[in-house]
N, C-alpha and C positions, 0 to 999 in steps of 0.2 A: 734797105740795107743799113742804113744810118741809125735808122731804130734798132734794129736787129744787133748793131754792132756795141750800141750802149748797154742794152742788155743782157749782154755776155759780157761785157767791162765789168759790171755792176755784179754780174754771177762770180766772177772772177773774185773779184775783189773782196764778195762774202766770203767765199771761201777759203780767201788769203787770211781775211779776221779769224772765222772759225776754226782754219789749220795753228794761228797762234793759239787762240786761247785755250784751244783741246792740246796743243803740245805742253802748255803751261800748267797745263791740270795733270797730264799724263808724268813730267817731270816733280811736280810735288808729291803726288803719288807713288813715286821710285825713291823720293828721297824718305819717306814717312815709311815704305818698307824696309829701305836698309838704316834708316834711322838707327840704329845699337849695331848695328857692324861692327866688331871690335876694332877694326880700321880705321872707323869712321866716326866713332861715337866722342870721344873729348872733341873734335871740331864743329862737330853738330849741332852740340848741345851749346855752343857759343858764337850760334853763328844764323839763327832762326830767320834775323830780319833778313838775310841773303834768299829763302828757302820762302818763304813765304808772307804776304800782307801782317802789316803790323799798326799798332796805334802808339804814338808813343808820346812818354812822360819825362817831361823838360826838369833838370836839376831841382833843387830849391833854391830861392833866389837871395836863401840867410842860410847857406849849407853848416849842417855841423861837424865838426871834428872830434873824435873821440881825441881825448888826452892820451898820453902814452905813458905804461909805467914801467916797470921792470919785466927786462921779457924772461916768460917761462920757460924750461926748459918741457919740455913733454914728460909723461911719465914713461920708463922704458919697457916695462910693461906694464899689464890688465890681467884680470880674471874672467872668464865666461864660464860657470857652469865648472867651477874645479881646473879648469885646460887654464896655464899660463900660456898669454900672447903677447907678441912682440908687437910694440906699438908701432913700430917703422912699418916693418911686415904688413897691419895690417892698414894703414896708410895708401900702402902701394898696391896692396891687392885689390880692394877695394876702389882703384884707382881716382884717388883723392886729386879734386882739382885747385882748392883752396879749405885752407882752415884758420878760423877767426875765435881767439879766447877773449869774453872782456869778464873782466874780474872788480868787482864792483867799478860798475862804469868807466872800468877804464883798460884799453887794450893793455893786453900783455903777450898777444900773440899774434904775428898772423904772415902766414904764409901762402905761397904760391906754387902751384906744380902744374906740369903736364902742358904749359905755354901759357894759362891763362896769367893773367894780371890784376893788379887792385882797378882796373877802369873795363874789365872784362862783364859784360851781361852775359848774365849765365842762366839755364831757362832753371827754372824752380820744381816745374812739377807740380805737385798739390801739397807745398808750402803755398801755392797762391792760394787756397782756400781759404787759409787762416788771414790772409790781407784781406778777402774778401769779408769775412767773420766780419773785423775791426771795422768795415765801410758800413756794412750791415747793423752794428752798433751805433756806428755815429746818426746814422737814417733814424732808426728809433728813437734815437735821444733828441733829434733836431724836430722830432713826429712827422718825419716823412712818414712812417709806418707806426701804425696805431697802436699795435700787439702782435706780439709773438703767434696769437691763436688763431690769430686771421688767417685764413689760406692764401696758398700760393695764386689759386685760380680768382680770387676779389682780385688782383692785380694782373693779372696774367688770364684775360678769356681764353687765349689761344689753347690753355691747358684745360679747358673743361674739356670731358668726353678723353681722356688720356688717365692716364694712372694718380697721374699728379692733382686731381679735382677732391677738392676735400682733403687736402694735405695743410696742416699747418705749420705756418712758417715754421716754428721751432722745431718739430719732428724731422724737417728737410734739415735744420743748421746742425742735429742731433744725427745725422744719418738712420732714422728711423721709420723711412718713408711708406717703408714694405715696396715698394720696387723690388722686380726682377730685375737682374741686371748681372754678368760674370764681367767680373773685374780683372780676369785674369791676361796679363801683357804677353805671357808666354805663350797663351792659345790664341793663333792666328785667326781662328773665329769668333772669340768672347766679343761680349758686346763692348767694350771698352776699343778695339782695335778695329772693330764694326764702323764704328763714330770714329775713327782717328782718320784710314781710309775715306768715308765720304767727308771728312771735314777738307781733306785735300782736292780731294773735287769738288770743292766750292760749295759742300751742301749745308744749310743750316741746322745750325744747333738745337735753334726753338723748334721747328720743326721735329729735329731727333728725338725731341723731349716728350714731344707729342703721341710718339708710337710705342712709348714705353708701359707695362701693364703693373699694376699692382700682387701682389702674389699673396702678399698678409694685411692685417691690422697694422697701420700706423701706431706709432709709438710703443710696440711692442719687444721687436727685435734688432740690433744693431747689425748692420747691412751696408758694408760701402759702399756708395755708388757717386761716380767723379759726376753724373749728371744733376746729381741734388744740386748741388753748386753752381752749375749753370743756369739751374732753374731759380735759387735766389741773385746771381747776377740780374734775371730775367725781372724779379720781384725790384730792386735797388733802380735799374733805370725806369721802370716803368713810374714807384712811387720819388723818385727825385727828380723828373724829367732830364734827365743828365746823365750821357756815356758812364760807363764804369771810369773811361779813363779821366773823363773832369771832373769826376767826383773826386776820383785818387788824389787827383791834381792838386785840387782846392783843399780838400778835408785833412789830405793825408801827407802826400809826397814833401808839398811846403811846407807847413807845418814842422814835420818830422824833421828837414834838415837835411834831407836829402842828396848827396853830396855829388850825385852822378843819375844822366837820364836813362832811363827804364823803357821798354815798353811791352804790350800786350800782343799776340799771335791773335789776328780776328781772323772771321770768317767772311766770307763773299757779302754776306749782308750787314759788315763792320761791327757784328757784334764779338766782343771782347772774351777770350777764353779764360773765363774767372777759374775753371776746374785746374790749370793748371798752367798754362801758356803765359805766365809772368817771368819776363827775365827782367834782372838786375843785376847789381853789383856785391860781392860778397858782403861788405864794410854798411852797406845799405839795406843788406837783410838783417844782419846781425842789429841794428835799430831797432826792426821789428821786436826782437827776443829784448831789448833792453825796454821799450816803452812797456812789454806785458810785465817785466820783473819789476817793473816799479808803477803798476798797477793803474798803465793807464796814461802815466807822466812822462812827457821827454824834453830836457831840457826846461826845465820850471813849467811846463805849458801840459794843460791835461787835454790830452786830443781823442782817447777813446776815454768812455763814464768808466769808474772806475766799479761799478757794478755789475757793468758787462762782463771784463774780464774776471772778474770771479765766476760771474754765471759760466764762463766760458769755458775755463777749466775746473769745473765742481761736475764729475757725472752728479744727475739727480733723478736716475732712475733704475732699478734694476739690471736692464739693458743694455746697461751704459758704464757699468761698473768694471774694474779691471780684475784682471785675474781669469780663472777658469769659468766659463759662466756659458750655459746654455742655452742662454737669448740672447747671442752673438757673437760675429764670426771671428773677433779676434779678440787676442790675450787683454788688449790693453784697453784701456776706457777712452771714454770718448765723451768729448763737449759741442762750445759753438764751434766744431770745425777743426777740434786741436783733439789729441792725442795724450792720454795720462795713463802712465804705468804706475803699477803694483807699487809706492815708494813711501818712504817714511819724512821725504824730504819734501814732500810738494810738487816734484818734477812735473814737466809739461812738457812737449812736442811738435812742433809743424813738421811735418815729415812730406816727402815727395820721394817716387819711384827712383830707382836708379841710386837709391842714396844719398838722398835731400835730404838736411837736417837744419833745426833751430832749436837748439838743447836748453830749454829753461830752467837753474832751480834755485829756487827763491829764498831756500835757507842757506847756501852758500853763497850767494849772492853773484851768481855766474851763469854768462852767455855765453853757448858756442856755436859755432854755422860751419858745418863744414857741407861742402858740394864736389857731386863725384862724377865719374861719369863710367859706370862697373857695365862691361858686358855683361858680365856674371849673375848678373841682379838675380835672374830669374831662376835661378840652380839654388833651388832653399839647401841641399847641402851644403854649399860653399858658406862656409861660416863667416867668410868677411860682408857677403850678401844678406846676411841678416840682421835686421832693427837690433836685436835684444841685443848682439854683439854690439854693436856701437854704441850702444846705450851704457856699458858699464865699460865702456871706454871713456864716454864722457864722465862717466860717475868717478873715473877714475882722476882725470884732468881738472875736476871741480874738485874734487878733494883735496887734489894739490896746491891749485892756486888759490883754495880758501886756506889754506895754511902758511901759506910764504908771509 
């Protein structure tokens, strides 16, 4: 009976463990579905480390401050396509949670809506891409990583026999993998909410990576796919022997000046969601867009090669080219991981869903970051949901504070 009685303690008790950890998976799983609730969504998007495992990245220990100079007024309105729009207007539609102007390196803007704050981590989206881009630079340049041309799979066996085998690195930084993949956040079956779903129950990402099939020729066609990204996260730990997040740490966050802790949304197997799952602080993005505007330099100190970021935002292939183009799916050109429109200025992009931005241009010498948190996103109608919209919003904002 005594035997008897422990073995039913010990049943019990598994099942006390299992009933938490299956309710803990089943509640992330509720939150990652109502995740854009118009309810729900400005809390959400500022509140990850509540909702799920995280890694996180401690201040810098020589934080910097931007200097402060004349603050701008905004312009009252913009142009899209002929339509005059109201800049307030489209602020609030868009449901704007912070916006940061610096005007040669030095703030002239920055405000706050909708509760967050300047100490608020806000999730990024796939602006983390292009922070990854920059770690990926620095690997190269220290020869953690040989060459661009290496494949993903010298670094990564787990990816032989998967789509990914014979992919080279720079085709994956280039979104040019030929992967199948729907990116689409509004189709509750696209592969992108496929992986968002099993990331909430605890399933791994390299894994996910594994099941994914080739459909064309690499470096052919420009092809979004948020798993490229995690597939060079996968490349950077394996050739550094070091987390995403101590690499960040060391290479990047100190260095940079970092003024507020950050951290990363992992997965069950503490690998780090480089595709998109980086939150920080508005004033600590907007860094990023000032090291790429001065090509590499922050603060006297050059922490990415300054070669890279040329490579980075120069398309250098047909593919890759902006504008209307038939070897890919969107308007705008594409680099290591950044975003370039149609421009006579040089403009560059980090862009993340929901209305993530890092607005670079380099002949006016102006940053902007604004972060949103837009039910809307997905109603390409709604015009405040749209990139090119806020694109010649910022075009408008750089105009002005290059002229004050």
């Amino acid at each position: 009976m005594k035997m008897l009685s422990k073995i039913l303690l010990a049943l019990l008790a598994l099942l006390l463990i299992l009933a938490i950890v299956f309710s803990t998976k089943l509640k992330r799983l509720y939150e990652v579905i109502h995740l854009f609730d118009e309810d729900r969504i400005v809390e959400n998007f500022r509140s990850f480390d509540e909702l799920m495992p995280v890694s996180r990245i401690k201040p810098s220990p020589t934080p910097f401050k931007y200097p402060k100079g004349e603050q701008l007024t905004l312009p009252a309105n913009f142009v899209y396509e002929e339509q005059n729009m109201n800049s307030d207007d489209f602020m609030k539609d868009s449901n704007t949670t912070g916006l940061m102007v610096i005007q040669n390196d030095t703030v002239v803007f920055e405000q706050y809506y909708l509760g967050n704050t300047a100490t608020t981590k806000n999730i990024s989206w796939s602006m983390a891409k292009s922070f990854l881009s920059a770690l990926i630079g620095i690997a190269v340049d220290e020869g953690h990583i040989k060459s661009l041309e290496q494949t993903v799979d010298e670094y990564c066996p787990i990816l032989k026999g998967s789509g990914y085998e014979g992919i080279t690195i720079k085709n994956t930084l280039q979104m040019s993998t030929g992967i199948g993949f729907n990116e689409d956040y509004g189709d509750f079956s696209s592969d992108i909410n496929r992986w968002g779903r099993g990331f909430a129950l605890g399933k791994s990402t390299d894994e996910f990576a594994t099941t994914l099939k080739n459909v064309r020729p690499q470096g052919t066609y420009n092809h979004y796919v948020s798993i490229n990204t995690h597939v060079l996260g996968m490349v950077l730990t394996k050739a550094t022997g070091k987390t995403v997040t101590q690499y960040m740490q060391e290479k990047f966050w100190n260095p940079m000046g970092m003024q507020d802790d950050a951290y990363y949304i992992i997965d069950e197997q503490k690998m780090e969601g480089v595709l998109g799952l980086l939150n920080a602080t508005l004033r600590d993005y907007a860094k990023m867009g000032s090291l790429y505007l001065n090509n590499g330099k922050f603060n006297g100190q050059q922490i990415v090669p300054e070669s890279w970021v040329q490579a980075s935002v120069t398309p250098d292939a047909p593919h890759l080219m902006p504008g209307d183009n038939e070897v890919s799916t969107n308007i705008y050109g594409y680099g290591y991981q950044w975003w370039i429109p149609a421009s006579e200025q040089g403009e560059y992009m980090a862009q993340g869903v929901y209305n993530q931005n890092i607005y670079i241009n380099p002949t006016t010498k102006t940053v902007i970051v604004k972060l949103s948190a837009n039910p809307k996103y997905n109603d390409f109608d709604y015009l405040p949901s749209r990139s090119v919209v806020a694109l010649e919003f910022f075009r408008r904002i750089a105009a002005k504070a290059s002229a004050n």
